[in-house]
C-alpha positions as CSV (number, residue, x, y, z in Angstrom):
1,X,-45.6,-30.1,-31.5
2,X,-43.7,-33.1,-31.6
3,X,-40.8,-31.8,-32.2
4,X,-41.0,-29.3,-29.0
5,X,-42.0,-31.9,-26.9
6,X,-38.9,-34.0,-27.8
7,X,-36.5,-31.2,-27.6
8,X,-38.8,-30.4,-24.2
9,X,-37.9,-34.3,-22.4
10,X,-34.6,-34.2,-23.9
11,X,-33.6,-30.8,-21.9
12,X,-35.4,-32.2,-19.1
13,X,-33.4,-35.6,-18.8
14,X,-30.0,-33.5,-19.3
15,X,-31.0,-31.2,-16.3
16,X,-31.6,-34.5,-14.5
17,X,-28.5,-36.2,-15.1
18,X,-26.7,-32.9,-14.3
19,X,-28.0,-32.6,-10.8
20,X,-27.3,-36.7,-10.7
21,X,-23.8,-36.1,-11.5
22,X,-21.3,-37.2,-8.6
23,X,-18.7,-34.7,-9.5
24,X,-18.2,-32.7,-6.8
25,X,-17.8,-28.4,-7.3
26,X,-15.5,-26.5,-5.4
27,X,-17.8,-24.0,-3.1
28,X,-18.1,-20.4,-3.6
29,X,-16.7,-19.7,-0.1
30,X,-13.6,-21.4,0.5
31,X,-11.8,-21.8,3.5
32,X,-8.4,-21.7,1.9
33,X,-5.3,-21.7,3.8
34,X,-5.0,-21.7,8.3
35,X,-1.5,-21.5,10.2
36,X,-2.2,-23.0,13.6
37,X,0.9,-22.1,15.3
38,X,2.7,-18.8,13.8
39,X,5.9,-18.2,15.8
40,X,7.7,-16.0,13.7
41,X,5.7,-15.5,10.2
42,X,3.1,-12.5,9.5
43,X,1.8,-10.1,12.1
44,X,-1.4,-8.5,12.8
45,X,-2.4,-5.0,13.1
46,X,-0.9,-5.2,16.2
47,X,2.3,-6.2,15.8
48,X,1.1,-9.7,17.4
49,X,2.0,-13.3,16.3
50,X,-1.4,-15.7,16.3
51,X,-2.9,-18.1,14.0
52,X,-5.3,-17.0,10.9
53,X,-7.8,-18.2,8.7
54,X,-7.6,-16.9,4.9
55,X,-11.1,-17.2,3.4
56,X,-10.8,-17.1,-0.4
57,X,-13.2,-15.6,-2.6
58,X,-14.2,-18.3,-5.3
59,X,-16.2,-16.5,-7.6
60,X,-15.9,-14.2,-10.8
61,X,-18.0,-11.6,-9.1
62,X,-17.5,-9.3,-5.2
63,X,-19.3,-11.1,-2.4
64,X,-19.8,-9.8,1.1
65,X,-18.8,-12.0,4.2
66,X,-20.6,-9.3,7.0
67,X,-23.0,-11.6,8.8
68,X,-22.1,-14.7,8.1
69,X,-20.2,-17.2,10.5
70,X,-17.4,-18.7,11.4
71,X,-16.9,-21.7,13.7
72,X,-14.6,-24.5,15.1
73,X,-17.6,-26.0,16.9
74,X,-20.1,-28.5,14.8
75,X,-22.8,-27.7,17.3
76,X,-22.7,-24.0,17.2
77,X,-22.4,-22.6,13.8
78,X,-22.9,-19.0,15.4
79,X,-19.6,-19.1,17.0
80,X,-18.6,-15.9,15.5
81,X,-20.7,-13.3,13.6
82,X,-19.0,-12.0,11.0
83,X,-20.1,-8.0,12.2
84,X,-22.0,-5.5,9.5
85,X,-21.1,-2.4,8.2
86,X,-17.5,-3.0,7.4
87,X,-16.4,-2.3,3.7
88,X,-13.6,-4.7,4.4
89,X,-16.1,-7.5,4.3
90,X,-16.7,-6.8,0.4
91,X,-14.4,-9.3,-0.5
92,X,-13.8,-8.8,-4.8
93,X,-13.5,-11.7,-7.2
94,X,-10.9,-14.4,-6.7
95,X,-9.5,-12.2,-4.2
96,X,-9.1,-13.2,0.1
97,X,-10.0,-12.4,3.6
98,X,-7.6,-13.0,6.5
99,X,-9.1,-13.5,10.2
100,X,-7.1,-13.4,12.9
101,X,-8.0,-16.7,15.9
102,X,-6.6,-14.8,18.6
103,X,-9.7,-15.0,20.4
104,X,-10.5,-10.9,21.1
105,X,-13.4,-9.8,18.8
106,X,-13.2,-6.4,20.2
107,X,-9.9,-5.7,18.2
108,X,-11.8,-5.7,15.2
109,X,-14.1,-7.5,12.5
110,X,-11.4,-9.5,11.4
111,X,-10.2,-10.9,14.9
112,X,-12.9,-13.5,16.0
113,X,-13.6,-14.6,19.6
114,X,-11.9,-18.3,19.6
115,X,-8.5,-19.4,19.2
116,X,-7.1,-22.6,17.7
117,X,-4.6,-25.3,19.3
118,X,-1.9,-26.1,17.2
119,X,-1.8,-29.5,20.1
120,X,-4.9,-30.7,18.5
121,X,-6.9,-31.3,15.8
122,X,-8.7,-28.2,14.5
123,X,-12.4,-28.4,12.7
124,X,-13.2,-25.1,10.9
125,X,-16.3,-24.1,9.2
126,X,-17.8,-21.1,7.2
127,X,-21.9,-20.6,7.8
128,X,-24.2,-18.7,5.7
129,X,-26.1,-15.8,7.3
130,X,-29.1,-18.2,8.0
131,X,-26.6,-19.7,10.2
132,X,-28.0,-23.1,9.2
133,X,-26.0,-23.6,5.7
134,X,-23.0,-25.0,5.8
135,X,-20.7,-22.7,2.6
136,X,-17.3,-24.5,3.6
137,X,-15.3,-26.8,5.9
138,X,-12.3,-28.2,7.0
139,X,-9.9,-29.8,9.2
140,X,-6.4,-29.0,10.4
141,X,-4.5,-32.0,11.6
142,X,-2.8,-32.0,14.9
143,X,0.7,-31.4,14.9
144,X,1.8,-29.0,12.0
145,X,4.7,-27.2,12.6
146,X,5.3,-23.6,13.3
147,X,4.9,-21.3,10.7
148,X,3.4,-23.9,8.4
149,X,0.3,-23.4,6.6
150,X,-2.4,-26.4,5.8
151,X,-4.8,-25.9,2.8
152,X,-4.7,-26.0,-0.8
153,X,-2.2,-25.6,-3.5
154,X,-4.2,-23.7,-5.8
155,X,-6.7,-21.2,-4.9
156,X,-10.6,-21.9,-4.9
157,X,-9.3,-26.0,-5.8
158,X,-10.4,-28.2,-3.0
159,X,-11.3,-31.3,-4.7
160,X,-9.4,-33.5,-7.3
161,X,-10.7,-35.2,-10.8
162,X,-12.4,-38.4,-8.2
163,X,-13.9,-36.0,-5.8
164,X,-11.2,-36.4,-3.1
165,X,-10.2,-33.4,-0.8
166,X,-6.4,-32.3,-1.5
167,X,-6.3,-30.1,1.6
168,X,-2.4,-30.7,2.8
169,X,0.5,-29.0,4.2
170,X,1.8,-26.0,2.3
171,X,5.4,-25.6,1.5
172,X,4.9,-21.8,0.9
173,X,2.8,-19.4,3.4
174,X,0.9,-16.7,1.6
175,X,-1.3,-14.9,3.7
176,X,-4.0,-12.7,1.8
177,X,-2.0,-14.3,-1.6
178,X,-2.2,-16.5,-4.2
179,X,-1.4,-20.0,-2.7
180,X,0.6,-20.9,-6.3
181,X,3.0,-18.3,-8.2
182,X,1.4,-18.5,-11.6
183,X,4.1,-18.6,-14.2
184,X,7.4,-19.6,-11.8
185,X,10.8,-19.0,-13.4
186,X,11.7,-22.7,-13.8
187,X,15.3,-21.5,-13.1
188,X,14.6,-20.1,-9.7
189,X,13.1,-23.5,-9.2
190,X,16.0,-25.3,-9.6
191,X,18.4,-22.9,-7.8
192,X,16.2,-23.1,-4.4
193,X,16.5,-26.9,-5.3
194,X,20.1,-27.3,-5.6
195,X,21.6,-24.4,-4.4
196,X,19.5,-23.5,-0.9
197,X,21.9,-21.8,0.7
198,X,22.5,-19.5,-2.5
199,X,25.9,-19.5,-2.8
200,X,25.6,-19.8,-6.2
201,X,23.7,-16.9,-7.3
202,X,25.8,-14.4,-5.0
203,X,29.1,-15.4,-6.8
204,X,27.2,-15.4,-10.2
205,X,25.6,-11.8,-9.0
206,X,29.5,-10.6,-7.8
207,X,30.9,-11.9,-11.3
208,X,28.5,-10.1,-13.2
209,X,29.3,-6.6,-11.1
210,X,33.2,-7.0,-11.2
211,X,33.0,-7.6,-15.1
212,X,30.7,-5.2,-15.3
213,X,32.9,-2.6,-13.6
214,X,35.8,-3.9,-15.5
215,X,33.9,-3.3,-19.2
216,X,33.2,0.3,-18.1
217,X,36.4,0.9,-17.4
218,X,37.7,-0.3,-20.7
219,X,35.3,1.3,-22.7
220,X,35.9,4.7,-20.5
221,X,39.3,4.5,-21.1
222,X,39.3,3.8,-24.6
223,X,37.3,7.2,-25.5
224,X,39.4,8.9,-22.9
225,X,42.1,8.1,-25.0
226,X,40.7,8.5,-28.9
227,X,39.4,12.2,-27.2
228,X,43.4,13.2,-26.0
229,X,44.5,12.1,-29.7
230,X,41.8,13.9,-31.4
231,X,42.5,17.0,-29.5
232,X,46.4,16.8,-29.9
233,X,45.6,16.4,-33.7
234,X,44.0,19.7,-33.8
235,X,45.8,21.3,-31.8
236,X,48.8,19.9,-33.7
237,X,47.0,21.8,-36.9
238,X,47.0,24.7,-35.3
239,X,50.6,25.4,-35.5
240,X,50.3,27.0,-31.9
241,X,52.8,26.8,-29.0
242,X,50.5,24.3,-27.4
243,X,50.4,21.8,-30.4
244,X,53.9,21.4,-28.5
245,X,52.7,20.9,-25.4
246,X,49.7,18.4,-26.3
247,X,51.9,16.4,-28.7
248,X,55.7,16.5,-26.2
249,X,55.8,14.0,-23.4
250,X,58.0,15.9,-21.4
251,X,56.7,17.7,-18.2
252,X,55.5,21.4,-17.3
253,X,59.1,22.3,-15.9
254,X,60.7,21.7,-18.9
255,X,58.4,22.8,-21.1
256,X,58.8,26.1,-19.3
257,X,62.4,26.2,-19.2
258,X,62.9,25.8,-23.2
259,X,59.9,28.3,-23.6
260,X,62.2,31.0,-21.5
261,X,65.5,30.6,-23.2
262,X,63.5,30.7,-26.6
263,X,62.2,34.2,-25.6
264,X,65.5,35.1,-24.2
265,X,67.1,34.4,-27.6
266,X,64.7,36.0,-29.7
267,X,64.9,39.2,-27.7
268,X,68.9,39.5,-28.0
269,X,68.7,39.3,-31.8
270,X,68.5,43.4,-32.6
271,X,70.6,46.0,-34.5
272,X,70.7,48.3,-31.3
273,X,72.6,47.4,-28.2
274,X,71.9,49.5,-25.2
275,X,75.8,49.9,-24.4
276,X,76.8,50.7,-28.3
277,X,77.0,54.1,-29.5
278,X,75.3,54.0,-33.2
279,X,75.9,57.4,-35.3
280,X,73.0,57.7,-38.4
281,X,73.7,59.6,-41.2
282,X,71.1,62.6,-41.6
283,X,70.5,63.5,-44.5
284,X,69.4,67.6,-44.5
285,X,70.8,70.5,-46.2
286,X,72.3,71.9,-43.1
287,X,74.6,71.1,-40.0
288,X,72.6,70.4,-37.0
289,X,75.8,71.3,-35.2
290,X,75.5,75.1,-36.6
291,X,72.6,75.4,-36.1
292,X,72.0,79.1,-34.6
293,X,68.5,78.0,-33.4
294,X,70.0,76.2,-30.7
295,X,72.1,78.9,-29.4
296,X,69.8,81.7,-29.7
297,X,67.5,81.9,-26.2
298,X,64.0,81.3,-26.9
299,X,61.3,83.7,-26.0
300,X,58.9,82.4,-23.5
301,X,55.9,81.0,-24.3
């Protein structure tokens, strides 16, 4: 009994110093990333350029946002109902929400009925749907520029190892997106360090396509060639008139020429000449010439 009481306290005074503890936790609602003045960077459903509020997801499992509320007023937490019934609310684990401050509700659940001033310093807050408990804060400083974002570098992170808020302005605007690139190519990196304007990766990317080019050609040519001798060598075995031809450099005309005077001579070598009178010797036991079968008139047939 003891023993169970011991291990009883000792649990107790461990839950006690837990809830003591003065490390702060990140919320499970996060107000994660706001542009204030978008000129020229992401549009909404309607083709429309106005400042947005990404709400991140900071949990391993899907929450719904429909009836909660946003606000940029401390004394009305009910600014904006978050309306029921959309599927779109289901927001899934570690995953975001992006409302639109343009200040018409009636274009949809994810446009809410205030606007924020990029002039002035903007408070922003996230309400339960009690309406009374605060999930998440924060505030926009005046002045960012257009088409900057203010929030955190790394999703679902908004406090440091002392407890401090590192909510600051964002190099890189990712709207409904991961705030940091997880596993960055270090050598992209340095390019959009030292080479901004990226003059060096286009004349590394045109080297690589002329030499490319140039090594196709090579290799094309190279079996273009080992296929003419390989077919001139058999053709060569052959012992045909066109072993000639494939293996002779000289050109169709000439080729054709030689080809007629060879046939001309080899049809003037014969015994018989068409303007010589040639007299055989027959050998029968009779004259031809006295013949009476040739003088004698034939009956008809």
């Amino acid at each position: 009994m003891n023993r169970i009481k011991y291990l009883s306290l000792l649990m107790l005074a461990l839950l006690f110093l837990a809830a003591c503890s003065g490390e702060k936790k990140n919320p499970k609602w996060l107000i994660n990333e706001v542009m204030t003045n978008n000129q020229n960077n992401f549009t909404d459903d309607f083709g429309q350029h106005n400042p947005w509020i990404e709400i991140y997801n900071n949990t391993s499992r899907t929450q719904n946002l429909a009836g909660m509320f946003l606000t940029t007023d401390r004394n009305n937490p009910k600014m904006y109902p978050i309306p029921l019934g959309d599927v779109l609310t289901q927001i899934k684990p570690h995953q975001h929400a992006l409302f639109w401050a343009d200040g018409e509700p009636f274009h949809g659940t994810f446009h809410t009925n205030f606007k924020l001033d990029p002039e002035k310093e903007n408070y922003i807050a996230l309400y339960d749907v009690d309406g009374k408990t605060l999930l998440d804060e924060i505030v926009i400083p005046a002045g960012i520029p257009a088409d900057k974002t203010y929030g955190y570098t790394v999703d679902g992170f908004k406090y440091d190892e002392n407890g401090n808020v590192v909510a600051q302005q964002l190099e890189r605007v990712t709207p409904s997106s991961n705030n940091e690139v997880v596993g960055e190519n270090p050598k992209l990196v340095y390019l959009k360090e030292h080479d901004a304007e990226g003059v060096t990766i286009t004349l590394t990317s045109m080297l690589v396509v002329f030499l490319g080019l140039i090594l196709l050609y090579i290799v094309f040519r190279f079996i273009g060639n080992t296929a003419k001798n390989l077919s001139q060598q058999k053709a060569a075995k052959s012992g045909k008139l066109a072993a000639v031809r494939a293996q002779s450099q000289l050109s169709g005309e000439v080729l054709a020429a030689i080809s007629a005077a060879i046939a001309e001579l080899t049809e003037a070598e014969h015994d018989i000449e068409s303007t010589i009178l040639t007299i055989n010797q027959v050998k029968r036991n009779y004259s031809p010439w006295s013949s009476k079968i040739y003088n004698l008139r034939q009956l008809p047939k």
